[in-house]
TIDO-232803 format. One record per residue (C-alpha): residue number from 1; x, y, z negated. Coordinates in nm, 4 decimals. Layout:
<rs>
> NUM|X|Y|Z
...
</rs>
This chain:
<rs>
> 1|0.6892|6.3337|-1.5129
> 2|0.7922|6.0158|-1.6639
> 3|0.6772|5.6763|-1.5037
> 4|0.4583|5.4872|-1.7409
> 5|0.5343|5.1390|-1.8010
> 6|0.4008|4.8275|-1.5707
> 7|0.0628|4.6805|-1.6736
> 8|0.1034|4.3511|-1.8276
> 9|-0.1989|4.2556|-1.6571
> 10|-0.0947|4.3423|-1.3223
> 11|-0.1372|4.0728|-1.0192
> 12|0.2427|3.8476|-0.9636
> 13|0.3890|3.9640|-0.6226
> 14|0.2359|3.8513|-0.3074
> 15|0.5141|3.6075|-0.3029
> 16|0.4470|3.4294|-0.5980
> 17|0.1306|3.4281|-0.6529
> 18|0.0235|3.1614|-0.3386
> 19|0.3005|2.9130|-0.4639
> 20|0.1804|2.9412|-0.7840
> 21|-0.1789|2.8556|-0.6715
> 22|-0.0242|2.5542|-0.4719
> 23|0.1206|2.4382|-0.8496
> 24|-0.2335|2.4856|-0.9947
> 25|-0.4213|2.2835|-0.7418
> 26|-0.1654|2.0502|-0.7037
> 27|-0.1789|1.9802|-1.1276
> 28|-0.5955|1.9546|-1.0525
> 29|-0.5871|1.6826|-0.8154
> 30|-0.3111|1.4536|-1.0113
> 31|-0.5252|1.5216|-1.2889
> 32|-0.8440|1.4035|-1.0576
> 33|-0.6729|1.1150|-0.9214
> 34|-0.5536|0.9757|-1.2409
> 35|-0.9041|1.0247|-1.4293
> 36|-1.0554|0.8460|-1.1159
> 37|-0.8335|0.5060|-1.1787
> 38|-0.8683|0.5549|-1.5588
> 39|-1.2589|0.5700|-1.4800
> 40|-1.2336|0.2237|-1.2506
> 41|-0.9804|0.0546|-1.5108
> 42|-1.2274|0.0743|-1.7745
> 43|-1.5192|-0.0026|-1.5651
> 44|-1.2790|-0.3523|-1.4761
> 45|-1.0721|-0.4158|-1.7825
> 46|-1.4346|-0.6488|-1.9174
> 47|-1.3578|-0.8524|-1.6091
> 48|-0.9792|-0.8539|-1.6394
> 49|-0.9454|-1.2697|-1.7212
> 50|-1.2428|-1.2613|-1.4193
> 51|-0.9949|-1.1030|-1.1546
> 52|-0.7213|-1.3278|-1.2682
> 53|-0.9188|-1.6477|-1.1862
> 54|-1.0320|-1.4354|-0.8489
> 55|-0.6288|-1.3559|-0.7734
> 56|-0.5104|-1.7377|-0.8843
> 57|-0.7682|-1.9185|-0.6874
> 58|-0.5626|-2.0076|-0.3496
> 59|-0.3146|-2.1778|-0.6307
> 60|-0.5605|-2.3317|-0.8331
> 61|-0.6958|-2.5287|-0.5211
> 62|-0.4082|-2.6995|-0.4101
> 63|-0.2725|-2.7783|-0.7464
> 64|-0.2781|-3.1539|-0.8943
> 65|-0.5959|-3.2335|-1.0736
> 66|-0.5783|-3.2085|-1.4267
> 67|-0.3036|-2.9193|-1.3711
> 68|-0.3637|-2.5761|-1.4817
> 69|-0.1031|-2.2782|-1.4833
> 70|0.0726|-2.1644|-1.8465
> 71|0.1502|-1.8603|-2.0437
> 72|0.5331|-1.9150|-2.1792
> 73|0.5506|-1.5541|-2.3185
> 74|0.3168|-1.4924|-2.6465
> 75|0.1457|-1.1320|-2.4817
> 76|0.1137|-1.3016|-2.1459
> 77|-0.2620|-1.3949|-2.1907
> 78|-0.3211|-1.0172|-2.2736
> 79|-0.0774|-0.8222|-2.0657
> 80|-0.1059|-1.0107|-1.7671
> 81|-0.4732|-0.9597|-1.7232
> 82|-0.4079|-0.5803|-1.7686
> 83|-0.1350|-0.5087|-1.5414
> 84|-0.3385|-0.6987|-1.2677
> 85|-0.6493|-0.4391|-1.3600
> 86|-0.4430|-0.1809|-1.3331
> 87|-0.3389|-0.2475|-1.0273
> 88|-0.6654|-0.3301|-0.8815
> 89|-0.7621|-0.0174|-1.0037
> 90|-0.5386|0.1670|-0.8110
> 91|-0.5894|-0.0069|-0.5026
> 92|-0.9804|0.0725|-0.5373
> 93|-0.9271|0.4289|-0.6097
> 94|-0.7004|0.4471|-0.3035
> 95|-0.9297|0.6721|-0.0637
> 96|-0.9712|0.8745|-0.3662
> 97|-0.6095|0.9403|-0.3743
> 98|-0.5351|1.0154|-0.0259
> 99|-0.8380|1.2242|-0.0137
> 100|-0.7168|1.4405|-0.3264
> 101|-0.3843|1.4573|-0.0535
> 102|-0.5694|1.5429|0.2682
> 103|-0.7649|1.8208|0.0729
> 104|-0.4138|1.9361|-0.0941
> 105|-0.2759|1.9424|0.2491
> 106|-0.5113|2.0272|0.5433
> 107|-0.5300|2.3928|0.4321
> 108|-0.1760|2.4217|0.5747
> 109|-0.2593|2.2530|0.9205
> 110|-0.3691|2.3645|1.2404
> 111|-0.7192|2.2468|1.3846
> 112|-0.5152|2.0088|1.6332
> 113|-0.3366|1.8576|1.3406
> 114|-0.6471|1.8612|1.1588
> 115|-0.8464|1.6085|1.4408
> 116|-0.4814|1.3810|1.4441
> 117|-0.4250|1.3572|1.0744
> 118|-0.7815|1.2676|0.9050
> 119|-0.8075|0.9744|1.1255
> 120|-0.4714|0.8428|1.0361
> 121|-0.5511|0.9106|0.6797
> 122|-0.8125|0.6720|0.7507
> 123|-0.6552|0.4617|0.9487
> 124|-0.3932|0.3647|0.7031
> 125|-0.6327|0.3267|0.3682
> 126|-0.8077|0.0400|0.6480
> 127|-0.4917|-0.1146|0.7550
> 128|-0.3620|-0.1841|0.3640
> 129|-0.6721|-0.3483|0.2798
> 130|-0.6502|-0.5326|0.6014
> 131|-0.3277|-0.6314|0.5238
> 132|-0.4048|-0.7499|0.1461
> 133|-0.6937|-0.9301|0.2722
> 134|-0.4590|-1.1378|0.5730
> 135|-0.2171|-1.1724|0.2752
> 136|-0.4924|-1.3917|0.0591
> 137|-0.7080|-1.5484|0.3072
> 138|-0.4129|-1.6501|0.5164
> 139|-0.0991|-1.6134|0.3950
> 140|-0.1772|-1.7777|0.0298
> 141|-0.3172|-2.0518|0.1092
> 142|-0.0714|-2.2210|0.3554
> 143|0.2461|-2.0982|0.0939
> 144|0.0738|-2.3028|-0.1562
> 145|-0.0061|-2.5747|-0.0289
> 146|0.3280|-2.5997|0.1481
> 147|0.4635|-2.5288|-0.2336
> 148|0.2551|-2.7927|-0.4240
> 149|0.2673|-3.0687|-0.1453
> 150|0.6698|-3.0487|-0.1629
> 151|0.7390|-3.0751|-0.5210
> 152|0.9436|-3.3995|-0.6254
> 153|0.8301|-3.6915|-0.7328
> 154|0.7668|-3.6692|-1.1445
> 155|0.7603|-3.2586|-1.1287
> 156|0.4478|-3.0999|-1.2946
> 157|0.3107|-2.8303|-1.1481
> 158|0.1992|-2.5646|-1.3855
> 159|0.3089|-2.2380|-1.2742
> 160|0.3476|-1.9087|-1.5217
> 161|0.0661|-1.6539|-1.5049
> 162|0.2752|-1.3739|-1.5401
> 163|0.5287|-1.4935|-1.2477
> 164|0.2700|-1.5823|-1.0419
> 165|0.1061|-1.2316|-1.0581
> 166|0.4139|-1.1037|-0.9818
> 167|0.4934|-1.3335|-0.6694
> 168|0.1253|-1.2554|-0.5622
> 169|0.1741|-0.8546|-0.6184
> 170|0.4888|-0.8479|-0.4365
> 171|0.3517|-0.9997|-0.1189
> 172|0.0541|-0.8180|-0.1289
> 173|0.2465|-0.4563|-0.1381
> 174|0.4697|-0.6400|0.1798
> 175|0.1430|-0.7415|0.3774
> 176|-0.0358|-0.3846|0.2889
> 177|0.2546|-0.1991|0.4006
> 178|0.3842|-0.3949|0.7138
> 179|0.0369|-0.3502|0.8435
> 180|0.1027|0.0257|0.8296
> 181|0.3076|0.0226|1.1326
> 182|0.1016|0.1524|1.3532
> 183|0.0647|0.4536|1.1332
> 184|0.4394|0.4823|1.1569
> 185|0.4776|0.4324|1.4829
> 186|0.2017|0.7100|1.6180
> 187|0.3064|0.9566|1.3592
> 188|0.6733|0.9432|1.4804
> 189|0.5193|0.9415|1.8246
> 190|0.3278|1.2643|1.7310
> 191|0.6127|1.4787|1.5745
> 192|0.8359|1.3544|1.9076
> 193|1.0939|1.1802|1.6537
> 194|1.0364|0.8625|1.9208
> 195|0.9559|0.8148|2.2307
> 196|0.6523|0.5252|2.2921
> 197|0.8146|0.4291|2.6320
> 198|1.1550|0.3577|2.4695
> 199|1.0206|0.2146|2.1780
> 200|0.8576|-0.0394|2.4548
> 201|1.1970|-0.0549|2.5937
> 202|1.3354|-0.1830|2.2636
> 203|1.1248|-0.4903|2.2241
> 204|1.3401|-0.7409|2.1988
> 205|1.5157|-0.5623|1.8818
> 206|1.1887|-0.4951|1.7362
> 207|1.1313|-0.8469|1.7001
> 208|1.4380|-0.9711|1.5649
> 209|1.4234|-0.6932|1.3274
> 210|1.0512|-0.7875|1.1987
> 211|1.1952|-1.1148|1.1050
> 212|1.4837|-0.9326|0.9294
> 213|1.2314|-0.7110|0.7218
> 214|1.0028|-1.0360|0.6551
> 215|1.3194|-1.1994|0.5168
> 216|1.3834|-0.9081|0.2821
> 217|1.0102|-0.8539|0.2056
> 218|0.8884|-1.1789|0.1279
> 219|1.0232|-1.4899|-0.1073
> 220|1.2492|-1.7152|0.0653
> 221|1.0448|-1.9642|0.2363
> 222|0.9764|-1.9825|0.6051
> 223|0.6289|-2.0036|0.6277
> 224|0.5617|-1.6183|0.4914
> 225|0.8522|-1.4580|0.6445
> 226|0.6878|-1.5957|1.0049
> 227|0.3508|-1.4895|0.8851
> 228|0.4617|-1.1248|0.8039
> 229|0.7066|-1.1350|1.1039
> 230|0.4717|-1.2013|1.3302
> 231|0.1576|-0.9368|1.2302
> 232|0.4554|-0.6896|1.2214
> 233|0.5584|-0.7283|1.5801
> 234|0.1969|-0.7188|1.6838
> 235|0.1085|-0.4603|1.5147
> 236|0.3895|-0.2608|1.6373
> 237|0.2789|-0.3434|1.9849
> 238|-0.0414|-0.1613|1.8780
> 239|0.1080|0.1124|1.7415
> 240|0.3194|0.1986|2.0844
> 241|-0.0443|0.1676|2.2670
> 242|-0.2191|0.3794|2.0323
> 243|0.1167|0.6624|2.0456
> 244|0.1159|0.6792|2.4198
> 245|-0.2639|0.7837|2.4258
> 246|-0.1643|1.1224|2.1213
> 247|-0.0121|1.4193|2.3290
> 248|0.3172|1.4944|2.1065
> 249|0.3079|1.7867|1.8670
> 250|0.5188|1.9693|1.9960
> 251|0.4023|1.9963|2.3769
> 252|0.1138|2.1766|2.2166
</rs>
């Protein structure tokens, strides 16, 4: 008896078909994630010149009266506005995003994982926005002032829109992500990469090394490399607290 032919509609192998699913959902949630900051980027882009005078404000206080800042590029009205949207869009849809990631991931962790990882999740969306918000409350408006109160005698102020956005963008990414640290510093705690009572051990490198990273994260002026420096070496501290208290993974 001859063998008929396979069915074209047979299932894949048991092998492919789960990675193939992981493809699928993985294509769904990108898709989800960027609809979501498409959805807020609309919603903001009629209050894009709005954010701009939100995001130039600690400038605008401390420059000379009568001064105001400049486009020098002919799209800069326009695109400057937008990329600053955009951005802002992406920060708000943040939680969206990482919880289109925990969902994509947790299937594939146990139920001790599980009760570690969603609070980090968490944990990390908080500390960004806590470390945006130090950036402009705190940071800003000492650089600025410290900028505009040292300019020589006969210099006009009037800064670039564009270049300040950029100035602005970069330190917010540095503050948002040096207040992550803690995150770090429990997760390699967790996985047994590090130990917390070594790390402790290590302070005094820690320290010089915060100032290192502030010096590469920041623009070259003193006063924000000390104010990143400084909330990074803190926050480390908190971050060896936090990773002696979580029972490493593997001691499970």
């Amino acid at each position: 008896m001859i063998d008929s032919p396979p069915n074209s509609n047979s299932q894949p192998p048991l092998g492919e078909q789960p990675f193939i699913a992981h493809l699928l959902e993985l294509r769904d949630r990108l898709l989800r994630s960027l609809i979501a900051v498409l959805i807020i980027f609309i919603a903001l882009f009629g209050f894009a010149n709005d954010l701009y005078q939100y995001i130039s404000a600690p400038l605008r206080a401390y420059m000379p009266e009568g001064a105001g800042m400049i486009a020098t590029e002919v799209a800069s009205p326009f695109f400057t506005p937008f990329k600053l949207t955009l951005v802002v869009s992406l920060f708000a849809a943040m939680p969206y995003l990482l919880y289109q990631l925990w969902a994509f991931v947790a299937p594939g962790l146990y139920q001790q994982e599980k009760r570690i990882a969603m609070p980090l999740f968490f944990s990390s969306v908080a500390l960004f926005y806590a470390g945006m918000a130090f950036a402009y409350y705190v940071v800003f408006p000492l650089v600025f002032m410290f900028f505009t109160s040292t300019a020589p005698e006969g210099v006009s102020i009037m800064t670039d829109i564009r270049s300040y956005l950029d100035f602005v963008l970069k330190l917010f990414f540095a503050f948002g992500l040096a207040f992550e640290i803690p995150i770090a510093v429990v997760i390699l705690s967790w996985v047994g990469a590090v130990d917390p009572a070594t790390l402790g051990s290590k302070r005094p490198y820690v320290f010089v090394g915060c100032f290192v990273v502030g010096m590469l994260l920041t623009p070259p002026d003193v006063i924000s490399q000390v104010l990143l420096a400084l909330p990074m070496w803190l926050l480390f501290e908190v971050g060896v607290v936090f990773a002696k208290l979580i029972k490493p993974r593997h001691t499970d």
